[in-house]
N, C-alpha and C positions, 0 to 999 in steps of 0.2 A: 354430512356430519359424521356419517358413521365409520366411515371410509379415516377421518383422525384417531377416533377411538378406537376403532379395531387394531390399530397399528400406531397408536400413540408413539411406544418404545422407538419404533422407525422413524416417526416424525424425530423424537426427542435427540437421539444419535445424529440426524442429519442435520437439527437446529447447532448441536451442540457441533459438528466439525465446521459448521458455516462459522459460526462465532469462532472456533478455534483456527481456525485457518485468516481470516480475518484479522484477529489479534498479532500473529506471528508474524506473518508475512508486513501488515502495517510496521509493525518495529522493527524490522529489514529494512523495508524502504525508506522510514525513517533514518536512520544511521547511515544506511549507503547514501540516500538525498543527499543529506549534509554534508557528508565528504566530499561527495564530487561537486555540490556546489562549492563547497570549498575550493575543489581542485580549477574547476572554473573561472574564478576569480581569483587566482594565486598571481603573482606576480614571475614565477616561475614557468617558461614556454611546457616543457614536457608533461607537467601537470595539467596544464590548460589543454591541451592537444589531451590528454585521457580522456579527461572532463567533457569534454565537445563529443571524441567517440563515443564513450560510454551513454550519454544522452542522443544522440543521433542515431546509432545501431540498435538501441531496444526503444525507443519511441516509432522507430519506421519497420519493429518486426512485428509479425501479425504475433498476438498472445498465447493462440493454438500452436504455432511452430517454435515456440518457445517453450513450450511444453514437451513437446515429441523431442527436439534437442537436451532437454535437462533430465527427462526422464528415459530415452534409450541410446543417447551419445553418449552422454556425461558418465555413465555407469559401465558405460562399455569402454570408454579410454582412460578415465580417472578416480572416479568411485564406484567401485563392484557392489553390488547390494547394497544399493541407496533405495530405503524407502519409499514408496509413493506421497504419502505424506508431505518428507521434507523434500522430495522434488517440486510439488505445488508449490510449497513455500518457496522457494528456491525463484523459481519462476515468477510468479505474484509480488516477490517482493524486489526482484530487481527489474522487474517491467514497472514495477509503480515507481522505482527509484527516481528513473527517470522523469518522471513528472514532476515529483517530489523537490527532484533538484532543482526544475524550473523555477516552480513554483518559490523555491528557498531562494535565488538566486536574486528573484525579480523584488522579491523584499529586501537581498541586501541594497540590489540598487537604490531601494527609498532612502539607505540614510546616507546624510550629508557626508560628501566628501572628507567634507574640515573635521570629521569625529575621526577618522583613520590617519588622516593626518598629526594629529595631535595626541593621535596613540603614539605615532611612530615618533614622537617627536621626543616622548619620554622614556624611550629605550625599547615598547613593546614590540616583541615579533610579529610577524602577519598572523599566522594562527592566534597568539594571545589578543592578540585584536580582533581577529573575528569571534574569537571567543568569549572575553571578555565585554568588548565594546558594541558591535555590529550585530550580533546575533541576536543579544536581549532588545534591541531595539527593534529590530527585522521582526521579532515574532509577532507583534499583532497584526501588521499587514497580509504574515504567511499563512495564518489562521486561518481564511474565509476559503481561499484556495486550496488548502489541506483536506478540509473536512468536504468538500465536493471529491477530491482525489479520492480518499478511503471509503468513503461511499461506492465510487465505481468500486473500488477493490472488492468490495462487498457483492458484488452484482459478478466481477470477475471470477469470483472464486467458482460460480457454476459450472466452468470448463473443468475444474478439477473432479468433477464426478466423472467424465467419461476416461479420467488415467486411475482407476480402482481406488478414488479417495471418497470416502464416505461423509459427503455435502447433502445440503436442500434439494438442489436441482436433481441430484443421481436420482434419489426419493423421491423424484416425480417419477421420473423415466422408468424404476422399477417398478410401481404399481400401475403405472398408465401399462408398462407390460403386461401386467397380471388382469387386467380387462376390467380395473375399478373404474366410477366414473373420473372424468381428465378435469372436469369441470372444478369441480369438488377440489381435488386434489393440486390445482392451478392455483384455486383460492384461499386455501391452505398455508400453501408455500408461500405464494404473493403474502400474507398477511408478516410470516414469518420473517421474509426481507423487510417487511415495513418496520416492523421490531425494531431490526437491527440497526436500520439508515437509520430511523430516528432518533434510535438511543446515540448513535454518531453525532447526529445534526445538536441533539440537547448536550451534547459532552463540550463540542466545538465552541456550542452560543455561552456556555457558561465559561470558559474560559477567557473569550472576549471582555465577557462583562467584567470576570475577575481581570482583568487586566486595562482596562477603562477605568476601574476604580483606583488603582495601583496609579497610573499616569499623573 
């Protein structure tokens, strides 16, 4: 116990970059997902051929090497002085992306052909129909698989302590250095990711329910 209160401020800094890191990189992935599900199901080959790479090359790269490329390639050929920071982000959110698309993608397959159909039948374009018509439908299916996804993300983000981003996990790693008990300070952390998975799991189940109702 005494091992949080002596060092509460450290807990609270590394509660608060888990949460931040978390929040950011989720609304990356969010936005990228969509797109390239979008691109995925375009009726356009070039698009589709993005969509497939894009999910194929960061679904089958390990999340650490994607780290070391965003955070000492990407700075060295394209952005000089990119913070640690939004390199995590960076990483985090377009490693989740790829799931995100799946996961978006396999909801739009749920609705019925005949709804796209009958978009296109009254002038709209593929995007105003996926945007319009397909997406508001697709969301409660993509709901139970989203919020398992940003969960991990949550779990992910502890690789970003060992690229100088001040998370949970770093905050283990620094005082388990400094010879406090690991035990203590295991259960500390663990409780702090519970926090947060769960405040995900309850953010998730409540929008379901708001949207069961809506139906």
């Amino acid at each position: 116990m005494n091992v949080l209160l002596d060092h509460l401020p450290l807990f609270r800094e590394g509660f608060l970059g888990t949460i931040s890191l978390t929040a950011a990189s989720a609304v990356l992935a969010l936005v990228l997902g969509v797109l390239i599900a979008g691109c995925r199901v375009s009726p356009v080959p070039p698009l589709r051929f993005f969509g497939t790479a894009w999910v194929t090359l960061l679904r089958n790269t390990p999340l650490t090497l994607l780290f070391l490329v965003v955070t000492f390639v990407v700075p060295a050929i394209l952005f000089a002085g990119l913070s640690p920071y939004v390199a995590a982000v960076v990483a985090l959110g377009f490693y989740t992306s790829s799931f995100v698309c799946e996961a978006v993608r396999s909801g739009i397959n749920t609705v019925s052909l005949g709804q796209a159909e009958a978009a296109r039948s009254i002038g709209m374009t593929f995007f105003q129909t996926l945007r319009i018509v397909i997406l508001p439908q697709a969301t409660r299916t993509v709901l139970p698989p989203l919020s398992s996804i940003f969960i991990a993300l949550t779990k992910n983000t502890a690789i970003a302590g060992a690229f100088s981003v001040t998370e949970l996990f770093g905050v283990q790693k620094l005082l388990s250095d400094r010879g406090f008990p690991i035990g203590w300070i295991f259960l500390w952390v663990a409780l702090a990711y519970l926090v947060v998975t769960f405040t995900i799991s309850g953010i998730f189940r409540l929008l379901e329910r708001r949207l069961e109702v809506a139906r």
